[in-house]
C-alpha positions as CSV (number, residue, x, y, z in Angstrom):
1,X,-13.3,-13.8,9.4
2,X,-16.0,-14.9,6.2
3,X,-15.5,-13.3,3.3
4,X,-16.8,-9.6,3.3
5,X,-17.6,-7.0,0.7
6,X,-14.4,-4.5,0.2
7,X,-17.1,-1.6,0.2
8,X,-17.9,-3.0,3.7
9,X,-14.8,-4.1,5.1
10,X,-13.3,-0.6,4.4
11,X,-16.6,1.1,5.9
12,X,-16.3,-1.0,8.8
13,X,-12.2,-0.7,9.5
14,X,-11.0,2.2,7.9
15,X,-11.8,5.6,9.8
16,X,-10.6,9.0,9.0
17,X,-7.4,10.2,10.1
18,X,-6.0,6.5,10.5
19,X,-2.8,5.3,10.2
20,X,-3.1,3.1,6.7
21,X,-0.4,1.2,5.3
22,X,-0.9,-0.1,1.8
23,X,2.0,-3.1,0.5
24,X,2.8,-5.1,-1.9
25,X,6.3,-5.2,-4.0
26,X,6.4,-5.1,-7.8
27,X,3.1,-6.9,-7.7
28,X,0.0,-8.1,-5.6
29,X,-0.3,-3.7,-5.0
30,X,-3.8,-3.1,-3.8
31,X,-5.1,-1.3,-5.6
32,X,-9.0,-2.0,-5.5
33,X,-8.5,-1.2,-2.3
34,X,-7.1,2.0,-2.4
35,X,-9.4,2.8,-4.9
36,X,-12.3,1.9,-2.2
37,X,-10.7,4.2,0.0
38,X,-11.3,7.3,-2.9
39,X,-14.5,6.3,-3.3
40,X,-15.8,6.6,0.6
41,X,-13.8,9.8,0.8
42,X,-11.6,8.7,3.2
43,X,-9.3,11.7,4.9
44,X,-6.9,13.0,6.8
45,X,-4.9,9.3,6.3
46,X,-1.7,8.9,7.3
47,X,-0.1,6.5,4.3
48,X,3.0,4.6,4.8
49,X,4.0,2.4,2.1
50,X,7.8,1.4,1.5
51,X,7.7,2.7,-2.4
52,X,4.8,4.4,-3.1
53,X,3.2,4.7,-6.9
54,X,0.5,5.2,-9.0
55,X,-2.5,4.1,-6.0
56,X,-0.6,6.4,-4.0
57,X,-0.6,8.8,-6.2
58,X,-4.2,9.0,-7.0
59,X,-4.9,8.7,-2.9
60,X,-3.1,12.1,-2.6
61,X,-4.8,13.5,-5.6
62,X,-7.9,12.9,-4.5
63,X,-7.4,14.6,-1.2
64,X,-7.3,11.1,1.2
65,X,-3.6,11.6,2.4
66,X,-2.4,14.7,5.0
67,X,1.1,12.5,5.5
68,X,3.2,10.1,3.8
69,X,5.7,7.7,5.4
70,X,8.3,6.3,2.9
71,X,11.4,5.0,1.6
72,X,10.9,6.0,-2.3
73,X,8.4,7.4,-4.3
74,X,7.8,7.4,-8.0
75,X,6.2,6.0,-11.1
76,X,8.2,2.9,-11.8
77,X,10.4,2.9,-14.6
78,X,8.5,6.3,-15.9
79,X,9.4,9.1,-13.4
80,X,7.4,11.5,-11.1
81,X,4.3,10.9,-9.5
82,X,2.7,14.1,-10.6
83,X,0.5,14.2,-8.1
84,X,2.5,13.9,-4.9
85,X,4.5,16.5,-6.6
86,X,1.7,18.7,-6.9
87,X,1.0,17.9,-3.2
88,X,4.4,18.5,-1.7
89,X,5.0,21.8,-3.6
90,X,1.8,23.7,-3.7
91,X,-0.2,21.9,-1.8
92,X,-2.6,20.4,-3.6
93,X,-5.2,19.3,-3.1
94,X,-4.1,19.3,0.4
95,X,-0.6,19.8,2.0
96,X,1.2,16.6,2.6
97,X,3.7,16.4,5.3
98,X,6.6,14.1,4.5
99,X,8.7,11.3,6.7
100,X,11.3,9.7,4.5
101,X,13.4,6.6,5.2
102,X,15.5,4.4,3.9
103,X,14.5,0.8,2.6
104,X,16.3,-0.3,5.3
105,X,14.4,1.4,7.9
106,X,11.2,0.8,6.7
107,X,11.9,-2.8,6.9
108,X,13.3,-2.4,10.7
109,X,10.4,-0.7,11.4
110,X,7.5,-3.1,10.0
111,X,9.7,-5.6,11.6
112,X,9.4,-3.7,14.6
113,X,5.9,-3.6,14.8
114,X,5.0,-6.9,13.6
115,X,7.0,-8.0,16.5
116,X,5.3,-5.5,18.9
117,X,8.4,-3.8,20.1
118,X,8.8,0.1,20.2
119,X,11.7,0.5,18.0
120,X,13.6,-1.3,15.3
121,X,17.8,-1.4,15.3
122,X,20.0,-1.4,12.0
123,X,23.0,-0.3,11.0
124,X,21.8,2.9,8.6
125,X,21.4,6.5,8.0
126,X,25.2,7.4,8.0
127,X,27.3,9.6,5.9
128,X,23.9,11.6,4.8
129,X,21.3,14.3,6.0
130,X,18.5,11.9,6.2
131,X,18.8,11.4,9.9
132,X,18.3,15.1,10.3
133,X,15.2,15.1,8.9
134,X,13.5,12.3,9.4
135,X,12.5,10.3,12.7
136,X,15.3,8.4,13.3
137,X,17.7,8.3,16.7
138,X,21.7,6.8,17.4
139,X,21.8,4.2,20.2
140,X,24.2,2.2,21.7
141,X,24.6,-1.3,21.8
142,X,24.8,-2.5,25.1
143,X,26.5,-5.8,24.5
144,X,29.2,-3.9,22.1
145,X,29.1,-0.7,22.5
146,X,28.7,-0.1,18.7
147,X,26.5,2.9,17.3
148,X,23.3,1.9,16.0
149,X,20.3,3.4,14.2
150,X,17.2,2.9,15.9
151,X,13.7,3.9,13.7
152,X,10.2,4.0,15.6
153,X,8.5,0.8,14.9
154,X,5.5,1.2,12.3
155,X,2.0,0.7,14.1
156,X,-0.5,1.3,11.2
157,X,-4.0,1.1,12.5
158,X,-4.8,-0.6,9.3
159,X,-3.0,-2.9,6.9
160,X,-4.2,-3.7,3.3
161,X,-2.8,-6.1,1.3
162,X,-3.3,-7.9,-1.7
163,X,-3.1,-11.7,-2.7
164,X,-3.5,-14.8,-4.4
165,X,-6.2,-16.6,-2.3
166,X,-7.4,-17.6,0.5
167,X,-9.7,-20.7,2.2
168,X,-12.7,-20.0,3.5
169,X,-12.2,-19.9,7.3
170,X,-9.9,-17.0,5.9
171,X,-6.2,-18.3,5.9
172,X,-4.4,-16.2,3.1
173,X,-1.7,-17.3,0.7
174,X,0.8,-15.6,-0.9
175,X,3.5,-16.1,-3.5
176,X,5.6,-14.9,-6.1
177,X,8.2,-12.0,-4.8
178,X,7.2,-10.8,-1.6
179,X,8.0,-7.4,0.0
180,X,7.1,-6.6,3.9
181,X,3.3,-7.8,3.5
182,X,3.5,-10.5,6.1
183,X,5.1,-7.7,8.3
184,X,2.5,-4.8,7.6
185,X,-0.2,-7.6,8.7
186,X,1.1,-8.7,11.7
187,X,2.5,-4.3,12.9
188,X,-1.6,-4.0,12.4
189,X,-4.3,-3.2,14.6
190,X,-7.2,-4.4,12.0
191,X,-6.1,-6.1,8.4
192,X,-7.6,-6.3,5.2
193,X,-6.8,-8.7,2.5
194,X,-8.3,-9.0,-1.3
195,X,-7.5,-11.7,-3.1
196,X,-8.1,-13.3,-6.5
197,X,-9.9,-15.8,-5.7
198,X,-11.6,-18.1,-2.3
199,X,-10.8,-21.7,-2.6
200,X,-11.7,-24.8,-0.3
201,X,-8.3,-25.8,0.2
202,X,-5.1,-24.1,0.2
203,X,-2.6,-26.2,-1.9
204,X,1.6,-26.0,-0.7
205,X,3.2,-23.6,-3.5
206,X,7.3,-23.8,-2.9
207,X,8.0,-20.1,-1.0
208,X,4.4,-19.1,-0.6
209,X,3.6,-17.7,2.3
210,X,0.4,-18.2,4.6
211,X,-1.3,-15.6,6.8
212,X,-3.5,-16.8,9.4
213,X,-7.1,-15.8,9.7
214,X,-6.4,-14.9,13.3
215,X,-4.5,-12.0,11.9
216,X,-7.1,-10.9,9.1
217,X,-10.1,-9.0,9.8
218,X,-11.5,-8.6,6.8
219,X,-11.0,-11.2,3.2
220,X,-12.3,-9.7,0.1
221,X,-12.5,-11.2,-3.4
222,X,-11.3,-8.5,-5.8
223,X,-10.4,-10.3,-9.1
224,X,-7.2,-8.0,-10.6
225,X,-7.4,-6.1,-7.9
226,X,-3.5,-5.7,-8.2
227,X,-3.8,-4.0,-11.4
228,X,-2.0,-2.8,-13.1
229,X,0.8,-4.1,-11.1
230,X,0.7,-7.9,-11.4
231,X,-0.5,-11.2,-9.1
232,X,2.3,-14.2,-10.3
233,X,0.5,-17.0,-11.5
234,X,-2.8,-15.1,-12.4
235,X,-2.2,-12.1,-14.6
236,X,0.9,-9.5,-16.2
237,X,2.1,-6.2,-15.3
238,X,0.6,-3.5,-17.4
239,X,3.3,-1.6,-18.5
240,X,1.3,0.5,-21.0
241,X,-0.5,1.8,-18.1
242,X,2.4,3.4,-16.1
243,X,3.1,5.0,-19.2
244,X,-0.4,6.7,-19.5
245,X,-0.7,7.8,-15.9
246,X,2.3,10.1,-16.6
247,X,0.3,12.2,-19.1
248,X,-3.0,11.4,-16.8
249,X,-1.9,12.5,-13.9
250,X,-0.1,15.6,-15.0
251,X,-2.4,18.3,-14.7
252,X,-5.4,18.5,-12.2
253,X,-7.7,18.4,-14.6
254,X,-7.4,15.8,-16.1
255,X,-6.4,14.4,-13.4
256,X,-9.4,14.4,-11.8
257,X,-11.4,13.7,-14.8
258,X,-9.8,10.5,-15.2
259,X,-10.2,9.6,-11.8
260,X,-14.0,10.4,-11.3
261,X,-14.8,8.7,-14.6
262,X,-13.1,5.5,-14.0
263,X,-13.1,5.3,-9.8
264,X,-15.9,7.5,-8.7
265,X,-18.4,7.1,-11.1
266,X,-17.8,2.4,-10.9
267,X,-18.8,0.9,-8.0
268,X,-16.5,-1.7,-7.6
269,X,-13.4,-3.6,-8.8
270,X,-15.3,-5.1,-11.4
271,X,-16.9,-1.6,-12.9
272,X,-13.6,-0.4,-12.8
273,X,-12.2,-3.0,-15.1
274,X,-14.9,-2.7,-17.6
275,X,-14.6,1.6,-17.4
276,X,-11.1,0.6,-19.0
277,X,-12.3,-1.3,-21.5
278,X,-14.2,1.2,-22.9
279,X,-11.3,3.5,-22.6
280,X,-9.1,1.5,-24.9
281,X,-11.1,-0.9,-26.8
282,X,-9.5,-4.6,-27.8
């Protein structure tokens, strides 16, 4: 697909009450796009990501999110995510229903779905309470006999992720440590991908990864959109930042204060960025 406006592609491919899986590991997180999502007052989402943080905190702030599908949660190397807290015990703003697995499972079941089949197989979930609580079933092996886990494959009606570039018939490349993006992708029904930047030609990079345009709906340029988690090869992590959303995030008001002043009140990626700026001057 050409290149598309993020502010479209979401309006166009993101509907309320969709299944909406947001990845990236340690870096490439999108978080323009989740942002995009708060802006256009997206609701009643059902949000899996493998290890949900600070966009997936402000998602459930902001009211977006009435489930969450997961494997771990938190502000990385900081501590709670206030707001999913906040969410899960009083329910606030709205209440969040909760389906937690195990890395191991969420991989299985991205796997699953990327390779269209209804369930995925691992060996997993023993010795705890997990299974009891979660969607999660024992099978058989019928070549063995052995007792397997088996997790419902994950079928997001939309995956976002975020990368280095792409070309301009919309082939997507990706680099640097890589988590289940290819999978969430390919388990879609419609895909969005920002990236840094559009280039004519994609040049080989040793253990990049390529996603086809036939799999990608929607390509949108969203320069650091991965902050303030990193893109390798284009800009840091910003540590300083995790550290201040645990005091933002910590009460509702400010809370939302932040959040209206630096995400609803800027337009785009690029508003955001400068909104910061002002916020902590160089």
């Amino acid at each position: 697909m050409p290149e598309a406006l993020l502010s479209d592609a979401v309006r166009e491919l993101v509907r309320d009450g969709d299944t909406v899986a947001l990845e990236g590991f340690t870096h490439l997180i999108p978080h323009a796009a989740g942002h995009e999502l708060i802006r256009q007052g997206k609701r009643g989402l059902t949000l899996v990501r493998m290890t949900p943080d600070v966009i997936y905190d402000q998602l459930i702030g902001m009211g977006c999110a009435r489930k969450l599908v997961f494997s771990w949660g938190g502000n990385p190397g900081v501590g709670s995510l206030h707001r999913l807290r906040d969410a899960v015990e009083h329910g606030w703003p709205e209440q969040l229903e909760l389906e937690e697995h195990s890395h191991a499972g969420m991989a299985a079941a991205y796997a699953a779905g990327a390779a269209h089949l209804p369930f995925g197989v691992l060996r997993g979930y023993r010795g705890g309470d997990l299974p009891a609580r979660t969607r999660v079933a024992t099978i058989a092996c019928p070549f063995t006999g052995e007792e397997l886990a088996a997790v419902p494959a994950h079928r997001p009606d939309v995956g976002i992720v975020h990368a280095q570039r792409a070309d301009r018939t919309g082939n997507v490349q990706l680099w640097g440590i890589l988590g289940v993006q290819k999978e969430a992708v390919l388990a879609s029904t419609r895909a969005i991908v920002t990236v840094e930047e559009i280039v004519d030609e994609l040049e080989p990079r040793p253990g990049a990864i390529v996603l086809p345009s036939w799999v990608v709906d929607a390509v949108c340029v969203a320069r650091r959109g991965a902050h303030p988690s990193y893109a390798h090869g284009y800009y840091d992590r910003d540590n300083d930042f995790y550290l201040a959303w645990d005091t933002i995030s910590r009460d509702r008001e400010g809370f939302n204060a932040w959040m209206r002043h630096h995400v609803l009140e800027t337009a785009d990626i690029t508003e955001y960025h400068e909104s910061l700026r002002e916020a902590v001057p160089a």
